[in-house]
C-alpha atoms as one frame of an Amber mdcrd trajectory, in Angstrom:
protein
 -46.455 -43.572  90.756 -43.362 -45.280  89.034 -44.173 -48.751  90.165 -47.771
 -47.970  88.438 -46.474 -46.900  85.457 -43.907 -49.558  85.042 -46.455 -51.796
  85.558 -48.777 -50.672  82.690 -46.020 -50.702  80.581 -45.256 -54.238  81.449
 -48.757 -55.061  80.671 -49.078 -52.833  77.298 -45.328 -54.899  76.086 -47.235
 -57.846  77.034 -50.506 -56.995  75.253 -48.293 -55.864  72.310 -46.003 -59.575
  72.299 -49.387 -61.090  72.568 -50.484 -59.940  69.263 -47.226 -60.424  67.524
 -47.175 -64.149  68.750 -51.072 -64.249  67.414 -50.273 -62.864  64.121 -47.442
 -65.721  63.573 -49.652 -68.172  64.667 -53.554 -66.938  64.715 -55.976 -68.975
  66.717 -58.316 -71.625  64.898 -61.895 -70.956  65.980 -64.691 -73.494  65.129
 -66.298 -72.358  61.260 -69.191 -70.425  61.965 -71.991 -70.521  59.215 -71.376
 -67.568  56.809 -74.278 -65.109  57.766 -75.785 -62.328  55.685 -75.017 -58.314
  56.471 -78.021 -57.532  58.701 -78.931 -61.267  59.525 -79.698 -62.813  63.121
 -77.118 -63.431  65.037 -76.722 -64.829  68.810 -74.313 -62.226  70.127 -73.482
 -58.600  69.002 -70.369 -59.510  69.743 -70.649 -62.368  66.032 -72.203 -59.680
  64.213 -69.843 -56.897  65.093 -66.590 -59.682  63.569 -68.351 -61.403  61.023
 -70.925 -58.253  59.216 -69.182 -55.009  60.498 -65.811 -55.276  61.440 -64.403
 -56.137  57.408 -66.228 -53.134  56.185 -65.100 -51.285  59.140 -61.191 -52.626
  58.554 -61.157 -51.161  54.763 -62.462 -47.631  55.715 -59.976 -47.469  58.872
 -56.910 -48.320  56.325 -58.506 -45.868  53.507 -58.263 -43.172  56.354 -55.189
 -44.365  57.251 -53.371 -44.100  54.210 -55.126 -40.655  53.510 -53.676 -39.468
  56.653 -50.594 -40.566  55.928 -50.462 -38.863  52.767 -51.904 -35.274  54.071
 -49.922 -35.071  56.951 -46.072 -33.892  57.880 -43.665 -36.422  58.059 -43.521
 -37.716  61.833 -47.485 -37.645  61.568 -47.232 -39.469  58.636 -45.125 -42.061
  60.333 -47.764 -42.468  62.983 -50.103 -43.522  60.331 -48.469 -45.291  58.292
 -47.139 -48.020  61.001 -51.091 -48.185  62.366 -51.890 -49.354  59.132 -48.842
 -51.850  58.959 -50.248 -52.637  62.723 -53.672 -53.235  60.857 -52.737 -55.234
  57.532 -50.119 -57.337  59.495 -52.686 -58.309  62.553 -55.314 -61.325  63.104
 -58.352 -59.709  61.685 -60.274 -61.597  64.281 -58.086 -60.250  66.523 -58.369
 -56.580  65.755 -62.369 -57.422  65.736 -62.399 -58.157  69.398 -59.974 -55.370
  70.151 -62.409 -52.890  68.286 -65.325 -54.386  69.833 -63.586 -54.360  73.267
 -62.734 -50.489  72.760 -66.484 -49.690  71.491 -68.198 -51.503  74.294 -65.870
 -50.289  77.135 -65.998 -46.647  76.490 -69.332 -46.294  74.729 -71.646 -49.386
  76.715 -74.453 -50.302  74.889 -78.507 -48.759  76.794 -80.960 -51.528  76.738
 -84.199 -50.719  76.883 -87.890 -53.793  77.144 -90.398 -53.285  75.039 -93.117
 -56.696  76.324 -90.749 -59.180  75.053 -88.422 -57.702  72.604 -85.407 -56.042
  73.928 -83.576 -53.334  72.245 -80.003 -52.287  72.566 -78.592 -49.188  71.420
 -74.800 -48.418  70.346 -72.961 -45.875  69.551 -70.241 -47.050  66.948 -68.776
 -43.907  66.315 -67.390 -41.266  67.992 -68.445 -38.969  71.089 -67.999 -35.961
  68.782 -70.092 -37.626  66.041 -72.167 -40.038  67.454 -73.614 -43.110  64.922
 -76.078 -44.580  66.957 -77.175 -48.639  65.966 -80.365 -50.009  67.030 -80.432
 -54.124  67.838 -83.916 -55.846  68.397 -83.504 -59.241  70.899 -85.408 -61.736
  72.118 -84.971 -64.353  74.826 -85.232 -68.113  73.414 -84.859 -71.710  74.630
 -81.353 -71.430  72.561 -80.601 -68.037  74.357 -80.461 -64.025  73.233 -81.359
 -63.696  69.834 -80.671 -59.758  68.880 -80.331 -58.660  65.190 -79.742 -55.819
  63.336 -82.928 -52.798  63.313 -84.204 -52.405  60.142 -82.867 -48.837  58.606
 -80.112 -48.770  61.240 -77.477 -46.474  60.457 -73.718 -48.284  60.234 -71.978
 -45.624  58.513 -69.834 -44.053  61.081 -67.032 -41.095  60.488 -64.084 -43.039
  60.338 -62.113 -39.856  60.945 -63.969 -38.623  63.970 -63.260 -42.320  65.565
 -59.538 -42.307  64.570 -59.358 -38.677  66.445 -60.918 -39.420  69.449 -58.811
 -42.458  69.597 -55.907 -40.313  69.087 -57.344 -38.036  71.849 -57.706 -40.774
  74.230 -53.748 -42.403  73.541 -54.061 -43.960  70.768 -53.057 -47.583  69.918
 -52.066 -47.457  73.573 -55.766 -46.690  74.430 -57.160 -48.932  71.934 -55.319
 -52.439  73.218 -55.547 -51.422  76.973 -59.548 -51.673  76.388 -59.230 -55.403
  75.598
């Protein structure tokens, strides 16, 4: 059992150098055409960084700092370097961690309706489920999937931050990417 858990923690100091190194010197990707909220897009994975993820960002660091505020001081501490973690940290980066964390513990159903394919995803928590429909089709340039009209995006912020406290936090959140 030691050998197991030394070797985690080898990998989490690893993960955790990995993003310091990335925040000093984040990755160039290729510019991506600037899309609108709710627009077509060729991967969830494009419109979970570029539409969600900022909004997303400013209501995790809201909670943040409100938790920080509310709760004793060791708590407090807790939240306070999470949101350090957050405003000091590739936002790309934390994108794909987020991403990474939503699809591995809450996988996306797929369902075929003739040719139009729908996923559903739960971007919130298990306790309070917010539950996105995506419509897709299969072209000659690939999947196309884009957001369902009236889909709800509005998760509680808080309900996610507990559960990821539940599961280990931060620990639990970078070991899912």
């Amino acid at each position: 059992r030691g050998d197991e858990r030394e070797q985690k923690e080898a990998m989490l100091r690893q993960q955790q150098a990995k993003l310091l190194d990335l925040d000093r010197k984040p990755e160039r990707k290729p510019e991506r055409k600037p899309q609108a909220a709710s627009s077509s897009s060729s991967t969830p994975a494009l419109w979970f960084e570029d539409d969600y993820f900022p909004d997303m960002s400013k209501k995790l660091q809201k909670e943040l700092v409100g938790r920080a505020k509310t709760k004793g001081f060791f708590s407090g501490l807790s939240s306070q370097v999470k949101k350090w973690a957050m405003a000091n940290t590739d936002v790309r980066l934390q994108a794909e961690v987020w991403f990474n964390y939503f699809s591995q513990h809450a996988p996306p159903e797929f369902s075929l309706y003739g040719f139009v394919r729908v996923a559903k995803v739960n971007l919130g928590s298990v306790a309070h489920p917010c539950w996105t429909k995506f419509w897709g089709y299969h072209s000659s340039d690939g999947d196309q999937w884009m957001l369902a009209p009236f889909a709800s995006v509005e998760p509680d912020i808080s309900a996610i931050l507990d559960e990821l406290d539940g599961r280990g936090g931060m620990t639990a959140l970078l070991s899912s990417s």
